[in-house]
Backbone and ligand atoms as CSV (ligand in chain L), in Angstrom:
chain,resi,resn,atom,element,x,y,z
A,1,UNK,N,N,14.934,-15.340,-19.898
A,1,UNK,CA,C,13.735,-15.670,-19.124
A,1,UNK,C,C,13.127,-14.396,-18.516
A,2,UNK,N,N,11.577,-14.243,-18.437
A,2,UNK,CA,C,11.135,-13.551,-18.082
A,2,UNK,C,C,10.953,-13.312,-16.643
A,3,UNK,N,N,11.406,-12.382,-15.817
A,3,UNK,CA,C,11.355,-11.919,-14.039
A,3,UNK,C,C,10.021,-11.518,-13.561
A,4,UNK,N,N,9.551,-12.687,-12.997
A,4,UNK,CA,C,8.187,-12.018,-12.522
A,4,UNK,C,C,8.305,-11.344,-11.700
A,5,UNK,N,N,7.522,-9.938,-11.488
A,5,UNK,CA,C,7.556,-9.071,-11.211
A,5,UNK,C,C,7.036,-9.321,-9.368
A,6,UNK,N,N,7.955,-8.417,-8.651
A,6,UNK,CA,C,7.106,-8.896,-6.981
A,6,UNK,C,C,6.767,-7.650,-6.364
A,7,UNK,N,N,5.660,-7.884,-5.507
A,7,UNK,CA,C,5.273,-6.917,-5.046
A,7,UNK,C,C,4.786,-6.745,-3.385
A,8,UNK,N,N,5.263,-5.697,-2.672
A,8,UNK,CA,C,4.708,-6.220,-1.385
A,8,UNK,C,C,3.717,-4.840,-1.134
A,9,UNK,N,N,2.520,-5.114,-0.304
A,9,UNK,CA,C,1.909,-4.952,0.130
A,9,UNK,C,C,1.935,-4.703,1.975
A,10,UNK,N,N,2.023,-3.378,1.620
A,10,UNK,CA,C,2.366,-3.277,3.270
A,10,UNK,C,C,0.791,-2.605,4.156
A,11,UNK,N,N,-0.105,-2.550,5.019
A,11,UNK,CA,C,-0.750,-1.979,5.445
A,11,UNK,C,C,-0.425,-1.728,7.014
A,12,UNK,N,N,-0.679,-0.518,7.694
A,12,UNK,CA,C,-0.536,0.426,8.761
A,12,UNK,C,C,-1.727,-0.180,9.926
A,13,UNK,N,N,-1.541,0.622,10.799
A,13,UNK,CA,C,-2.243,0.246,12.069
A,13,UNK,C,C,-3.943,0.430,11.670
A,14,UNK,N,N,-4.580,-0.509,12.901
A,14,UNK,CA,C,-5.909,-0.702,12.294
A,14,UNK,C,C,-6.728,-1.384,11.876
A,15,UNK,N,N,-5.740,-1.765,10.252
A,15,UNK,CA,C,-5.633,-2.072,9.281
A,15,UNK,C,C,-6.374,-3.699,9.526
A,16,UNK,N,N,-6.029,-4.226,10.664
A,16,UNK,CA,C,-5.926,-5.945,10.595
A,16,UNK,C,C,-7.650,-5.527,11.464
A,17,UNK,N,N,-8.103,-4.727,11.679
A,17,UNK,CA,C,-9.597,-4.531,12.325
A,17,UNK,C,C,-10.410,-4.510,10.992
A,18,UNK,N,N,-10.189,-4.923,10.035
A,18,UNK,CA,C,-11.122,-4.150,8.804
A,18,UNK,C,C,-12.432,-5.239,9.302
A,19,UNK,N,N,-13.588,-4.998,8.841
A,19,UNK,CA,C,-14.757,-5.555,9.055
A,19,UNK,C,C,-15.576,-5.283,10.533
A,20,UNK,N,N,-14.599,-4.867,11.325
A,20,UNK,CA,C,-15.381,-4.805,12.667
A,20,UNK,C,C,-15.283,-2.945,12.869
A,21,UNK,N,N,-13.648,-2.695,12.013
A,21,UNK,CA,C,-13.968,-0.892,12.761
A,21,UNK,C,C,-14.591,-0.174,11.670
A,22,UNK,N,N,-15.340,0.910,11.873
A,22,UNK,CA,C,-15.943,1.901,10.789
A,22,UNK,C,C,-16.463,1.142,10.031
A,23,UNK,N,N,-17.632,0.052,9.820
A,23,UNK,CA,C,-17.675,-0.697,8.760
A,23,UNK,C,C,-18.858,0.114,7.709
A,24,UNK,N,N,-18.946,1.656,8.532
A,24,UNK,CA,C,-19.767,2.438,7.222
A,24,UNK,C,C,-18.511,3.411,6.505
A,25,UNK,N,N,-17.149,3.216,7.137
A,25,UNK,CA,C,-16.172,3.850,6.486
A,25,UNK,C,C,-15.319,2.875,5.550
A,26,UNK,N,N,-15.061,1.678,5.835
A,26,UNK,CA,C,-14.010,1.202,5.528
A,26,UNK,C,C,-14.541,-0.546,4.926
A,27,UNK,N,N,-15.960,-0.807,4.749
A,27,UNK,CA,C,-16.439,-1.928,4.337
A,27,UNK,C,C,-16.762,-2.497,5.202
A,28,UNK,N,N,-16.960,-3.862,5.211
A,28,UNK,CA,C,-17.727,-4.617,5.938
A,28,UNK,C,C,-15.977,-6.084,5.901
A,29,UNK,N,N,-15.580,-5.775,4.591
A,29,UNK,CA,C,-14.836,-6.971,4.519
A,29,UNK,C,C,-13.597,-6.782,5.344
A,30,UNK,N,N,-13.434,-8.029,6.152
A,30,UNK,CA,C,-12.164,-8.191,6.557
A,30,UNK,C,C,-10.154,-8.242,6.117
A,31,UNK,N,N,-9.453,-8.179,7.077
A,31,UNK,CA,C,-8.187,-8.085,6.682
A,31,UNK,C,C,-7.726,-8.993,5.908
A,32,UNK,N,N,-8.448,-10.528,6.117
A,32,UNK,CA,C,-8.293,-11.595,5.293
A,32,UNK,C,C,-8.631,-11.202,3.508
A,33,UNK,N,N,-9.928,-11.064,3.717
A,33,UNK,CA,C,-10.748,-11.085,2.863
A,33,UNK,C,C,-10.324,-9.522,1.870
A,34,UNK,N,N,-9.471,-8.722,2.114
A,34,UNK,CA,C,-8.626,-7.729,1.098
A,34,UNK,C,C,-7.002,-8.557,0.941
A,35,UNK,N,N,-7.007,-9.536,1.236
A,35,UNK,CA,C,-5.421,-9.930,0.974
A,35,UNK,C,C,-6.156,-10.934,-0.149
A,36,UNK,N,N,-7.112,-12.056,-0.167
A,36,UNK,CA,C,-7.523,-12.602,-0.963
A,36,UNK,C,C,-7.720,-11.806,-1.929
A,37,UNK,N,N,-8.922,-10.404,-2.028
A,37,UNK,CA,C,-8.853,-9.605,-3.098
A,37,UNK,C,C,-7.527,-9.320,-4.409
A,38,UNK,N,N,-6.530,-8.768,-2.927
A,38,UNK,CA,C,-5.399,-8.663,-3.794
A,38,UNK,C,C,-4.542,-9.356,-4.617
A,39,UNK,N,N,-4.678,-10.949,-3.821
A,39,UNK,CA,C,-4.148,-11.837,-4.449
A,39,UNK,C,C,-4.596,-12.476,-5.524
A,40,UNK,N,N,-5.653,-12.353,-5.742
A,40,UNK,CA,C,-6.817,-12.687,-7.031
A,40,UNK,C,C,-6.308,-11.246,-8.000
A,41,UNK,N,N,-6.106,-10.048,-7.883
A,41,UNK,CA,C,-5.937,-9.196,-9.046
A,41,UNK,C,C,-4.516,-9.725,-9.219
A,42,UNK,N,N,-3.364,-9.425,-8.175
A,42,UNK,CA,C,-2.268,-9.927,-8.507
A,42,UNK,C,C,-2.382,-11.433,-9.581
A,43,UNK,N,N,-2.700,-12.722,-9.215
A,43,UNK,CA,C,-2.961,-13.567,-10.123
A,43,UNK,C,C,-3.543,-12.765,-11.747
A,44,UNK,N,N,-3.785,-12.453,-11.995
A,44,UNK,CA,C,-4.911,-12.073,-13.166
A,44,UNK,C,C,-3.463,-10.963,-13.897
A,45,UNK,N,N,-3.164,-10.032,-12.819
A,45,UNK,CA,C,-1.909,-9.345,-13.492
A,45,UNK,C,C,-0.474,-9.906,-13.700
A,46,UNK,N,N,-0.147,-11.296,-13.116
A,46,UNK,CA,C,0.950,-12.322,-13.621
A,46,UNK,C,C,2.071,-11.778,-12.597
A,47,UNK,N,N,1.791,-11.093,-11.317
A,47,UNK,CA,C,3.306,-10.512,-10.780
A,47,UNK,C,C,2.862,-11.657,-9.691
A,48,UNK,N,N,3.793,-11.455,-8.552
A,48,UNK,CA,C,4.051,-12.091,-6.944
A,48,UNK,C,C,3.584,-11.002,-6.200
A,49,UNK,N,N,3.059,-11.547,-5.544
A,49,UNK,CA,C,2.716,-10.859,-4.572
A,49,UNK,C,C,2.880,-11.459,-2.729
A,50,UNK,N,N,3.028,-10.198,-1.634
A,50,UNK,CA,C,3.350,-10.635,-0.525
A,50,UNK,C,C,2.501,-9.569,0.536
A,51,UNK,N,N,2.162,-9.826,1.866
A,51,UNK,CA,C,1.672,-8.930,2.071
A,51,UNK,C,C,2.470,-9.054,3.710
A,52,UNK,N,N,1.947,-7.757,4.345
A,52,UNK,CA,C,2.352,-7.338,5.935
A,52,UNK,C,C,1.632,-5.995,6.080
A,53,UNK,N,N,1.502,-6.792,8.084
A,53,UNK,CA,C,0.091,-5.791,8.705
A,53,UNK,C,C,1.411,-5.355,9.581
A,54,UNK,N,N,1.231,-4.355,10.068
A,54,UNK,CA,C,1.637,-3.931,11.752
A,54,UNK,C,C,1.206,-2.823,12.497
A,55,UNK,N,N,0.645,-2.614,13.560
A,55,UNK,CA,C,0.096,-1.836,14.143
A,55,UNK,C,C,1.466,-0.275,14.699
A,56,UNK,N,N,2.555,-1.143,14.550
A,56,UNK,CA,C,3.945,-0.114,14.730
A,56,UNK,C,C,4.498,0.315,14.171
A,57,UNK,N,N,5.421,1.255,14.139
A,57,UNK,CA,C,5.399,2.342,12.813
A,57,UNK,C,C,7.455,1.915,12.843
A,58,UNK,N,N,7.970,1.476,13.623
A,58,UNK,CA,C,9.312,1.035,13.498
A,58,UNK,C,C,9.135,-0.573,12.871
A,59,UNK,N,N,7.974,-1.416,13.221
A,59,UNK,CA,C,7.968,-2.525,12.548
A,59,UNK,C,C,8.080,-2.317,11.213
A,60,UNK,N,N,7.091,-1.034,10.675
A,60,UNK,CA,C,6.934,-1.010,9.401
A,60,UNK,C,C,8.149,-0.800,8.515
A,61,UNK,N,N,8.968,0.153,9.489
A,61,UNK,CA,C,10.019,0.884,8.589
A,61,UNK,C,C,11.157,-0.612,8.704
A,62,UNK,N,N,10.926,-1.378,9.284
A,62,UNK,CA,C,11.834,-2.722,9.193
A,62,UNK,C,C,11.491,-3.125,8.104
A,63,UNK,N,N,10.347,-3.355,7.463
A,63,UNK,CA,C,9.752,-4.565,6.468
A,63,UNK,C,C,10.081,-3.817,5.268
A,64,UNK,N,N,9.959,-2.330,5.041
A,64,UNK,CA,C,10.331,-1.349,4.138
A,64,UNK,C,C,11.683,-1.482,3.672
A,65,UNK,N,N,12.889,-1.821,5.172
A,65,UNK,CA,C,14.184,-1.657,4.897
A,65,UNK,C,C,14.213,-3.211,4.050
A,66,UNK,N,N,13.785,-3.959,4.423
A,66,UNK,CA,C,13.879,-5.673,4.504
A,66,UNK,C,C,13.779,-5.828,2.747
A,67,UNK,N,N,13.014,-4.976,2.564
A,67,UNK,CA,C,12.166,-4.744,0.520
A,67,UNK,C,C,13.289,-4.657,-0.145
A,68,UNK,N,N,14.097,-3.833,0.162
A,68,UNK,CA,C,15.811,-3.767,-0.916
A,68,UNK,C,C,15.873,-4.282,-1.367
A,69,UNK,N,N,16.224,-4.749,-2.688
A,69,UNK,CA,C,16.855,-5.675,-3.503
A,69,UNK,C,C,15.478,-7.144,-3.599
A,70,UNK,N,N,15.210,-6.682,-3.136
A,70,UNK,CA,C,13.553,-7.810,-3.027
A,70,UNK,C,C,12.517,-7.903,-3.720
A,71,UNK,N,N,12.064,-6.902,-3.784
A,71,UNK,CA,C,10.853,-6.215,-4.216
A,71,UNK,C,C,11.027,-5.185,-5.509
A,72,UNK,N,N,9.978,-5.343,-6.299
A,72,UNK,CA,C,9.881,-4.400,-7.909
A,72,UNK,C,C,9.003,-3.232,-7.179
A,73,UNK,N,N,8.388,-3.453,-6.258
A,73,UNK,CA,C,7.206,-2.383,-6.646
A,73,UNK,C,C,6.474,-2.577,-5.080
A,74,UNK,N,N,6.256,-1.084,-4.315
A,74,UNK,CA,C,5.800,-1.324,-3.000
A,74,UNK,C,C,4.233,-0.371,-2.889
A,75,UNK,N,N,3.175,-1.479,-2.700
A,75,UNK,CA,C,2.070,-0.642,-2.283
A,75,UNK,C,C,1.881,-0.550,-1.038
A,76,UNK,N,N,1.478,1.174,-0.510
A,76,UNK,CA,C,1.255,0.692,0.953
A,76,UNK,C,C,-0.203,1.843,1.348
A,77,UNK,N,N,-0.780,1.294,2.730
A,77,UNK,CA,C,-1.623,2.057,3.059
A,77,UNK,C,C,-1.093,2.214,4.569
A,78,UNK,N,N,-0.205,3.732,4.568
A,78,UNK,CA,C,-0.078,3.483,6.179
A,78,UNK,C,C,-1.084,4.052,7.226
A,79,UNK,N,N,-2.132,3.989,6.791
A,79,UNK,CA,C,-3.033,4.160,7.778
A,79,UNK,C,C,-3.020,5.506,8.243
A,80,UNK,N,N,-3.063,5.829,9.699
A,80,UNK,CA,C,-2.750,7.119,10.088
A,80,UNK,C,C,-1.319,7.556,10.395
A,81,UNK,N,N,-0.756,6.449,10.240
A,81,UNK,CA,C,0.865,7.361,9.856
A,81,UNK,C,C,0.929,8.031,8.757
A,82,UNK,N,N,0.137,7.942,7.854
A,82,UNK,CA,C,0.237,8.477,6.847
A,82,UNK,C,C,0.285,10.177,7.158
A,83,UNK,N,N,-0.332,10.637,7.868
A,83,UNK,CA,C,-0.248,11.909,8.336
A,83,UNK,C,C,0.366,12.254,9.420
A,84,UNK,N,N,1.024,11.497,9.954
A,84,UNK,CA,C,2.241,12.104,10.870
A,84,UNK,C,C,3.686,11.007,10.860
A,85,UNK,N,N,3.939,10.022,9.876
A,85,UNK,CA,C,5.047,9.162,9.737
A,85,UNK,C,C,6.463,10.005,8.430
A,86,UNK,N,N,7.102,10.762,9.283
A,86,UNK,CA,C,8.758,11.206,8.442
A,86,UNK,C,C,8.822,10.077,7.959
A,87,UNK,N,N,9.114,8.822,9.371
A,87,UNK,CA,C,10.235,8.141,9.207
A,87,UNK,C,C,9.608,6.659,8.092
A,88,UNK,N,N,8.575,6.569,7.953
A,88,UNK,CA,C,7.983,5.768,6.465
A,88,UNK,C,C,8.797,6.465,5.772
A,89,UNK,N,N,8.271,7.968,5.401
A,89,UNK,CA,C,8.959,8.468,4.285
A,89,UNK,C,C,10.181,8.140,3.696
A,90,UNK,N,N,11.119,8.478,5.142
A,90,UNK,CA,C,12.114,8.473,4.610
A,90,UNK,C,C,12.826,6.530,4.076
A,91,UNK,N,N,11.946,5.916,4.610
A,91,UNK,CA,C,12.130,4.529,4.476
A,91,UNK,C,C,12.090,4.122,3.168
A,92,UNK,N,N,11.219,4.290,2.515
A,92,UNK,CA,C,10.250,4.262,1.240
A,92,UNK,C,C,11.262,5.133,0.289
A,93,UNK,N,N,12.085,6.232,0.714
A,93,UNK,CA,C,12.735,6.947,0.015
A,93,UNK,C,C,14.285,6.817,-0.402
A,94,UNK,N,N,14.352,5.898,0.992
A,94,UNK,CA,C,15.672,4.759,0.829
A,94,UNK,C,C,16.012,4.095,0.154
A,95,UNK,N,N,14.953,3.101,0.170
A,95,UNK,CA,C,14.921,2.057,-1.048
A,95,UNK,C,C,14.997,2.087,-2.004
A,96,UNK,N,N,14.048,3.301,-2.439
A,96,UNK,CA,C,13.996,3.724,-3.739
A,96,UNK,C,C,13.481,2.640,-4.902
A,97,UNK,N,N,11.925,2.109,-4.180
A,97,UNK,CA,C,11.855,0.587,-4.833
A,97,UNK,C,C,10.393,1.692,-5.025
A,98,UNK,N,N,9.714,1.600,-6.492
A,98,UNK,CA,C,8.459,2.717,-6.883
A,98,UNK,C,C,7.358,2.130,-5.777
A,99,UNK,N,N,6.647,3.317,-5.186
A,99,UNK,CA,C,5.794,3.107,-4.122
A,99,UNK,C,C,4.742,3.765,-4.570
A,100,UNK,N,N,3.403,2.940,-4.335
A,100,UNK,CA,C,2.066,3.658,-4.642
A,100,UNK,C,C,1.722,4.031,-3.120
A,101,UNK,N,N,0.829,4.814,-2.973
A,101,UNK,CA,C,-0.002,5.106,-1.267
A,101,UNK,C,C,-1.374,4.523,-1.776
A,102,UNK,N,N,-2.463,4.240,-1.052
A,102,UNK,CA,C,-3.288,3.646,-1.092
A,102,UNK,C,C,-3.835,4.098,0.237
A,103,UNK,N,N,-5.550,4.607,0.143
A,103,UNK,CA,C,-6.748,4.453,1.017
A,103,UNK,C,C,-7.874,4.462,0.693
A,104,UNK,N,N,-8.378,3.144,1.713
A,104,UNK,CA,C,-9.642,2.884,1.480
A,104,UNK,C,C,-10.761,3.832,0.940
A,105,UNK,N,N,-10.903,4.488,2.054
A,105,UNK,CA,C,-11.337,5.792,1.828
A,105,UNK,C,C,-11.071,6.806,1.801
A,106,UNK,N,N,-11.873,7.642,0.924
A,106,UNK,CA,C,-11.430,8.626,-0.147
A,106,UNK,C,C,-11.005,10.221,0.971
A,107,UNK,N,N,-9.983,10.099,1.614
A,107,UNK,CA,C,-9.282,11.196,2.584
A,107,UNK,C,C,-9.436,12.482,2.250
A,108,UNK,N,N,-9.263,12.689,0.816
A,108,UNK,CA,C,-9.722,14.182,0.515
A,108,UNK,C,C,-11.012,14.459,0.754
A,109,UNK,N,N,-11.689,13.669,1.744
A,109,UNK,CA,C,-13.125,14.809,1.642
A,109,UNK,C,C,-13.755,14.072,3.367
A,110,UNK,N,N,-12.208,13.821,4.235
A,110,UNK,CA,C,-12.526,13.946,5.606
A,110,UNK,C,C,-11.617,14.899,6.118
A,111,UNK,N,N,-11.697,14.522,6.913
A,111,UNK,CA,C,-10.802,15.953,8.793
A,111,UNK,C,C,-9.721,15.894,7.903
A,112,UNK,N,N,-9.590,17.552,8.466
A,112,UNK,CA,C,-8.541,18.216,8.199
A,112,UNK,C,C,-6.806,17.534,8.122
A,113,UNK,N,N,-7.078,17.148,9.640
A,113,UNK,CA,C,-5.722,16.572,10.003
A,113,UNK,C,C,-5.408,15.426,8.893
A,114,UNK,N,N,-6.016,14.556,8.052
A,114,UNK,CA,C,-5.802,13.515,6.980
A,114,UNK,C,C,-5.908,14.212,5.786
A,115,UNK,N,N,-5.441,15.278,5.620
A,115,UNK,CA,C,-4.969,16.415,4.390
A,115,UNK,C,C,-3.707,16.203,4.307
A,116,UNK,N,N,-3.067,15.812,5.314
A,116,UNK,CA,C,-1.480,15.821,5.147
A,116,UNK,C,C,-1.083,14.413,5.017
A,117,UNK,N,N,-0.311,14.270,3.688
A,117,UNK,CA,C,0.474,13.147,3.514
A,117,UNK,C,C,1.887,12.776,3.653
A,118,UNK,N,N,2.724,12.533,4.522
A,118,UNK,CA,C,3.984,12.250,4.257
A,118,UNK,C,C,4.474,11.419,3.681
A,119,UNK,N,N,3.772,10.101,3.291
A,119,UNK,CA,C,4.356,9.018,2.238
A,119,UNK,C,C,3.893,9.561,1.547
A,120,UNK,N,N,2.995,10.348,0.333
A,120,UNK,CA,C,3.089,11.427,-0.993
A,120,UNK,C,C,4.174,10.939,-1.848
A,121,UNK,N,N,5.385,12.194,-0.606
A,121,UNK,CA,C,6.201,12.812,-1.534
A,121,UNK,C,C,7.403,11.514,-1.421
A,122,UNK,N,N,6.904,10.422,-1.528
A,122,UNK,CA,C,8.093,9.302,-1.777
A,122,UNK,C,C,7.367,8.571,-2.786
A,123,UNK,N,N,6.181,8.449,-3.228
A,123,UNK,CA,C,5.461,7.886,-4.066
A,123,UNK,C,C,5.187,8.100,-5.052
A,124,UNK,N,N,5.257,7.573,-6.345
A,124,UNK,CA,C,4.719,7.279,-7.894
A,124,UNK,C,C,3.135,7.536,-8.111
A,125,UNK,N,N,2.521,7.301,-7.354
A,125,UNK,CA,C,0.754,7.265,-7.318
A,125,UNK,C,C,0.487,6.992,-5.967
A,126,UNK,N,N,-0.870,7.853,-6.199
A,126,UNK,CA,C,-1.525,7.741,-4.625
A,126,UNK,C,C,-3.016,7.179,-5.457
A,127,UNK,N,N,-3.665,6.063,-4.659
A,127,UNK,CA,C,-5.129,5.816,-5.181
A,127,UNK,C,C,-5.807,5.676,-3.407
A,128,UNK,N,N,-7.280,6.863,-3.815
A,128,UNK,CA,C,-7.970,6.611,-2.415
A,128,UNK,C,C,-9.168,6.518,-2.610
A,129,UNK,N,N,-10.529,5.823,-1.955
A,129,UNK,CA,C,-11.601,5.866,-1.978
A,129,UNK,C,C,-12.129,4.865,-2.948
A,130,UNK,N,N,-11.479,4.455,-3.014
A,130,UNK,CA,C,-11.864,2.612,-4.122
A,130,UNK,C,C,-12.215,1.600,-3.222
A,131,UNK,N,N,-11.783,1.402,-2.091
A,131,UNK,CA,C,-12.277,0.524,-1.294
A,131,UNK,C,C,-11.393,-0.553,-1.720
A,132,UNK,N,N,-10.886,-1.788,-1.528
A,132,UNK,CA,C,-10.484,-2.690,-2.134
A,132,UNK,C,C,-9.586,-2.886,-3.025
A,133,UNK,N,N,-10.353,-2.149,-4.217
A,133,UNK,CA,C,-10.059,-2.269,-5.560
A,133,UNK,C,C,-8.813,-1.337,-5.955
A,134,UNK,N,N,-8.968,-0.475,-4.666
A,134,UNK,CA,C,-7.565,0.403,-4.593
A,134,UNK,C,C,-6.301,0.149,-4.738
A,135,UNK,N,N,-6.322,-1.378,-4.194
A,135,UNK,CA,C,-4.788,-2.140,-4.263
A,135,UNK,C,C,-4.693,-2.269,-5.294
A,136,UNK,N,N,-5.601,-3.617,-5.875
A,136,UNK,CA,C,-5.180,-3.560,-7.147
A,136,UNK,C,C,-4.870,-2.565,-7.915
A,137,UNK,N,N,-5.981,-1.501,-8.419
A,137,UNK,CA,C,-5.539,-0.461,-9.234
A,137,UNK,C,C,-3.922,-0.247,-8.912
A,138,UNK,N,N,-3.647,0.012,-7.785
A,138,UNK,CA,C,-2.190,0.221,-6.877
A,138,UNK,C,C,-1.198,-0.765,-8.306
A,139,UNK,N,N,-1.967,-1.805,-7.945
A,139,UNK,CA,C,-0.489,-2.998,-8.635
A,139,UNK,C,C,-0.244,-2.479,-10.254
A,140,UNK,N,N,-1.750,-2.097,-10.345
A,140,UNK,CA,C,-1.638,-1.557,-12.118
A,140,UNK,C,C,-0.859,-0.949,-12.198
A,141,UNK,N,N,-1.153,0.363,-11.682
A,141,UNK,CA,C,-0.033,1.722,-12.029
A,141,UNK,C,C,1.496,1.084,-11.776
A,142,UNK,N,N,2.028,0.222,-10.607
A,142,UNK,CA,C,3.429,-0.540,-10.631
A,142,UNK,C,C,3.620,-1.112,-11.909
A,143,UNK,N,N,2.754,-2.222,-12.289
A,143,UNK,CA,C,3.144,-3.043,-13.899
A,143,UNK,C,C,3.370,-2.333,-14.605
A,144,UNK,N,N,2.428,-0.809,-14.937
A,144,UNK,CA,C,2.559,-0.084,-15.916
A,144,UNK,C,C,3.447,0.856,-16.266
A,145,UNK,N,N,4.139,0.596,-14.840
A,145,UNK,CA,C,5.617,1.833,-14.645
A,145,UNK,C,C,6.649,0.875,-15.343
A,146,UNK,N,N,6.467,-0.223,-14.711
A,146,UNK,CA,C,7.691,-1.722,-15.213
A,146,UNK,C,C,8.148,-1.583,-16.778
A,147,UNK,N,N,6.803,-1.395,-17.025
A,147,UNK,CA,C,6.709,-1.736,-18.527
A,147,UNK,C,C,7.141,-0.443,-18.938
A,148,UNK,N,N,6.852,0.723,-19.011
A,148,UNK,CA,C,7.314,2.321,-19.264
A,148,UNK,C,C,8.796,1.992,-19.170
A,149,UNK,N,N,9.324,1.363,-18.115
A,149,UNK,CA,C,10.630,1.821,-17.977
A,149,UNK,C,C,11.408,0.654,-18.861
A,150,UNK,N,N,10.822,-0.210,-19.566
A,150,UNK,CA,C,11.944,-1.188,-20.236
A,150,UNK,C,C,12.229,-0.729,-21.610
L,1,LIG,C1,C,-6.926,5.107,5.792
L,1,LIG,C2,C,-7.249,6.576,6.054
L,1,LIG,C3,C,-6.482,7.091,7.251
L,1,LIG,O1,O,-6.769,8.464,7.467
L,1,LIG,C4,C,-6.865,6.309,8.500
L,1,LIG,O2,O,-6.118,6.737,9.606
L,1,LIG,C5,C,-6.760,4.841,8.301
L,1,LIG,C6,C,-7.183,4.255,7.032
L,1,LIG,C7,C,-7.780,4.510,4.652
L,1,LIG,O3,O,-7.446,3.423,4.202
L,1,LIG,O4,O,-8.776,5.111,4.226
L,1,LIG,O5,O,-6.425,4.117,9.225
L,1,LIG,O6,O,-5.580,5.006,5.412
């Protein structure tokens, strides 16, 4: 029998403001309304999918530890931990479950200080500046690793 493939979806602080903060940075659509997104590409790509918000950076590294043995494939956008979170890293590096990074918007071409990535160097692919569509793409590059590696 065939193992459908699962995937969680983690997003960083903020994150649950989508539609009301920066909505000339980060869309207009809400936190709801990108989990529906995702769950509509997920459907269409045949895996599971799960998602989690948290504004705390020890919540996160809980849900990360929690993924073990759980999870095929972890997309995440940690927000602005992304530029100052070790301890994601090293979470993500624990597991050792393939991790994409993901942002909305496209970071290489704001402030300085969001030049630096520490979830990077634990990750398979980074996709930024897609808006949305970033996740999904996200889930692609996971299926397409799945499949590479059988
Ligand atoms: C973000 C980019 C980060 O620099 C920022 O702190 C966020 C969102 C993005 O999705 O574009 O909160 O990760």
């Amino acid at each position: 029998m065939v193992k459908t493939m699962r995937i969680l979806v983690i997003n960083g602080p903020n994150l649950n403001m989508l539609g009301i903060r920066e909505p000339e940075i980060y869309g207009k659509g809400t936190y709801d309304d990108l989990v529906e997104h995702v769950r509509c590409g997920a459907r269409a790509l045949g895996v599971g999918v799960d998602f989690y918000q948290s504004n705390h950076e020890g919540d996160l590294v809980d849900r990360i530890q929690q993924a073990y043995g759980v999870y095929d494939g972890i997309v995440i956008n940690p927000a602005a931990y992304t530029h100052t979170s070790v301890a994601l890293l090293d979470a993500v590096k624990t597991v050792e479950i393939p991790t994409v990074e993901v942002h909305i918007s496209d970071v290489s071409q704001r402030e300085d200080f969001r030049q630096v990535s520490y979830i990077r160097l634990g990750c398979v692919g980074t996709v930024m500046g897609k808006g949305f569509d970033g996740y999904v793409e996200a889930m692609e590059m996971l299926v397409a690793g799945q499949e590479d590696a059988k």
